[in-house]
N, C-alpha and C positions, 0 to 999 in steps of 0.2 A: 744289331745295336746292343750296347750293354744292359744288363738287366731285365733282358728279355729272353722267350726262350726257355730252352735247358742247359743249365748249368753242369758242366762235368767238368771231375777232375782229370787231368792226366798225368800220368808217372814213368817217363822213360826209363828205364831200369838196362845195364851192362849186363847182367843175367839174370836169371827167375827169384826171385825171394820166396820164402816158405809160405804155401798156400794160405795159412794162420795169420802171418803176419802183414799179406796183400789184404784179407777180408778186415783186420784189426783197421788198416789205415784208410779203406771204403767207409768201413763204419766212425770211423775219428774224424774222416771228412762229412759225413751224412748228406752228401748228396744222392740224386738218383743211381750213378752209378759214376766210379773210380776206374778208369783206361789203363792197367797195363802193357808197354812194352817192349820187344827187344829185338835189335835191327839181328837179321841175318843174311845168311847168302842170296836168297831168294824173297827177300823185303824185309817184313816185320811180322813177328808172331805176335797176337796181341789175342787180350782176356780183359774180359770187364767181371765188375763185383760191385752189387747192392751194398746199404749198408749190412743186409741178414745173407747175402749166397753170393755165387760166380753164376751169372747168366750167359745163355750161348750165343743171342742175339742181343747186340745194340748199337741203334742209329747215330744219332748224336754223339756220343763220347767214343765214336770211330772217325764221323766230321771232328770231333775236336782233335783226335789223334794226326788226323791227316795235317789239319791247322800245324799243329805243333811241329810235325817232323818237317812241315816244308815252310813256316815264318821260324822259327824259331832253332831249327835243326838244320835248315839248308839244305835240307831234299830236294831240290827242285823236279825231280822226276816227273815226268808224264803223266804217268799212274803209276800210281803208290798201290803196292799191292800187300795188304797184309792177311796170315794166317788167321783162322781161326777155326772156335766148336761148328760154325756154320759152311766150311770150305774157303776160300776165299776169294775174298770180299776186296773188290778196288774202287780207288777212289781218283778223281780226276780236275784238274780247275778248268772253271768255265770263268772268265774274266775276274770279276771278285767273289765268287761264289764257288763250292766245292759240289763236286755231283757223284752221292753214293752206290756206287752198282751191287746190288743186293739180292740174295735167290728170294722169288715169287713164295711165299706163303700162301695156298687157296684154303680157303675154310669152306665148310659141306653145311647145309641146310640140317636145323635140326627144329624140332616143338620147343616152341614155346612152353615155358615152368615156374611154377607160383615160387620155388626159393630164390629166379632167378629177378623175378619181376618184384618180390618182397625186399629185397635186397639193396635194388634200384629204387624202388620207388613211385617207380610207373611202369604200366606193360607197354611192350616193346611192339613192333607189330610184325616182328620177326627174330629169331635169332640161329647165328649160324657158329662153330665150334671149328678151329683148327687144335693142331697139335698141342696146346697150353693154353687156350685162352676161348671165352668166349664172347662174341661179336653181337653186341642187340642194339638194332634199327629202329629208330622212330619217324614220325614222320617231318620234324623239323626242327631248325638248330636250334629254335628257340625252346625248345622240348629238353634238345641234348642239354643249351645252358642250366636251364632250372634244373636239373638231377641236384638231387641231394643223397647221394647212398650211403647205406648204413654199411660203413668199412669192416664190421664184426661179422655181418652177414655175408657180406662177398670174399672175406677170410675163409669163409665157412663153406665156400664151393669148391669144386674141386678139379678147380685149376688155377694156377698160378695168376691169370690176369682176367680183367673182363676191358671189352669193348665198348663203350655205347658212340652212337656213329649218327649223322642224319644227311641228306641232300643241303644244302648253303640254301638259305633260304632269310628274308629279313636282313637284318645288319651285316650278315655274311652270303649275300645273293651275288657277291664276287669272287667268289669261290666255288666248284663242285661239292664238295662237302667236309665236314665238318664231324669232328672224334673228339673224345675223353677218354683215359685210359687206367683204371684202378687196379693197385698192385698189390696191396696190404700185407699179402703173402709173402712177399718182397722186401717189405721193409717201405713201402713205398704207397703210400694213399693214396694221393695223385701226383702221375709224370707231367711236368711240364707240357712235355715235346718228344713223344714218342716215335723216332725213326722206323724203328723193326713193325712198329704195329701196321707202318703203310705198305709191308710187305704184303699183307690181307685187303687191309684198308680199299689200296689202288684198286687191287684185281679186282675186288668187289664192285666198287661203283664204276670200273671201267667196263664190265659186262654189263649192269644196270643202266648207265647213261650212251653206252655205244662208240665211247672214243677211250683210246689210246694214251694219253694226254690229261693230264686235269690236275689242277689247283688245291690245295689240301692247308685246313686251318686248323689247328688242335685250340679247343678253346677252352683251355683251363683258366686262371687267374695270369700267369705269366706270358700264356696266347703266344705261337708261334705259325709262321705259313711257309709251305714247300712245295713244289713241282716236282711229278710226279707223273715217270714215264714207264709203263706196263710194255711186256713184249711177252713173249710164249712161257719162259722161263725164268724172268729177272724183273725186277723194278728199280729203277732208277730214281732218286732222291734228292734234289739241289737245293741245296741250304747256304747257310754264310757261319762265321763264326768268328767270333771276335776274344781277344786277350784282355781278362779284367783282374788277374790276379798271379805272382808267381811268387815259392817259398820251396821251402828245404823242410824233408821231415831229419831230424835226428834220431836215428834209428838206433834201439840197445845193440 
């Protein structure tokens, strides 16, 4: 539905514009992140950018990409396959919903730490660290709601994102579980609706809860919910996405 969710932009481009002036028109739009891209022989090479960097992973403004190249661009393909920093990434319709197929992120168990728990807010009763981000578990979503983090402190760790994550419990006891995601370092306090982060997310409570399968709420202010299918290698991600906005940049 509109105004819900995460909002992304996208920008079809006939070829690559200077890396300068893609990050200028992320940050001119100030969303979570700006979608470029450009059909080739073998799909679409595509790149996303924060308002502050070009990041290698992102969910949502790949669902909005797909949106776009098949309501709006007439791709009807099967799957849509596009390039990217992560390998690639296809994407597929399920009736009125898009299903992202995305490489499995696993995160490793690590100690719990007072910059991490100072930061947050509250100790965590566990936390685990993938390649850029770290993941801390509580024991329930009424727990993950209340967080209030000091975004100067979680600036100040040293990785680009953090997790906090809980089992669906309360108001969201129809759901598996339940995520926030702070990016500061990004350019980005809190994502709406983060795609990439359920590449961890899934596996994680998919080893914790025993099944394959499960419901997934990110419950920031704008609140969004996805399906979410784990296999050895990949996670799979089914969202919607809807058109609430189109425009022309005028570019020097």
């Amino acid at each position: 539905m509109p105004f819900a969710g995460n909002p992304a932009a996208v920008c079809p481009l006939d070829k690559w514009l200077d890396d300068s002036l893609m990050q200028s028109i992320a940050a001119e739009n100030a969303l979570s992140e700006t979608a470029f891209f450009v059909k080739t022989g073998h799909g679409y090479d595509l790149r996303w950018f924060t308002p502050l960097c070009e990041v290698d992973l992102c969910g949502h403004a790949t669902l909005a990409s797909a949106f776009v190249v098949r309501e709006c661009l007439g791709d009807k393909e099967g799957i849509l396959r596009f390039q990217s920093k992560s390998g690639e990434l296809r994407v597929s319709a399920d009736d009125d919903a898009l299903v992202l197929d995305f490489p499995r992120v696993d995160a490793v168990a690590i100690e719990p730490f007072d910059a991490l728990t100072m930061a947050l807010g509250r100790p965590p009763i566990s936390v685990s660290r993938n390649y850029k981000s770290f993941v801390a578990c509580y024991e329930s979503s009424e727990q993950v709601r209340a967080l209030a983090p000091d975004m100067r402190q979680i600036a100040g760790l040293d990785v680009r994102a953090v997790m906090v994550t809980a089992r669906g419990t309360g108001v969201d006891r129809d759901v598996d579980f339940v995520s926030r995601f702070f990016a500061p370092r990004a350019g980005i306090d809190e994502d709406p609706v983060t795609g990439s982060a359920h590449c961890t997310l899934a596996p994680l409570w998919a080893a914790r809860l025993g099944k394959a399968r499960l419901l997934a709420r990110q419950v920031s202010k704008r609140s969004g919910d996805m399906a979410c299918t784990v296999t050895d290698d990949r996670v799979h991600l089914k969202g919607h996405a809807v058109l609430v906005k189109k425009g022309d940049f005028l570019l020097p």
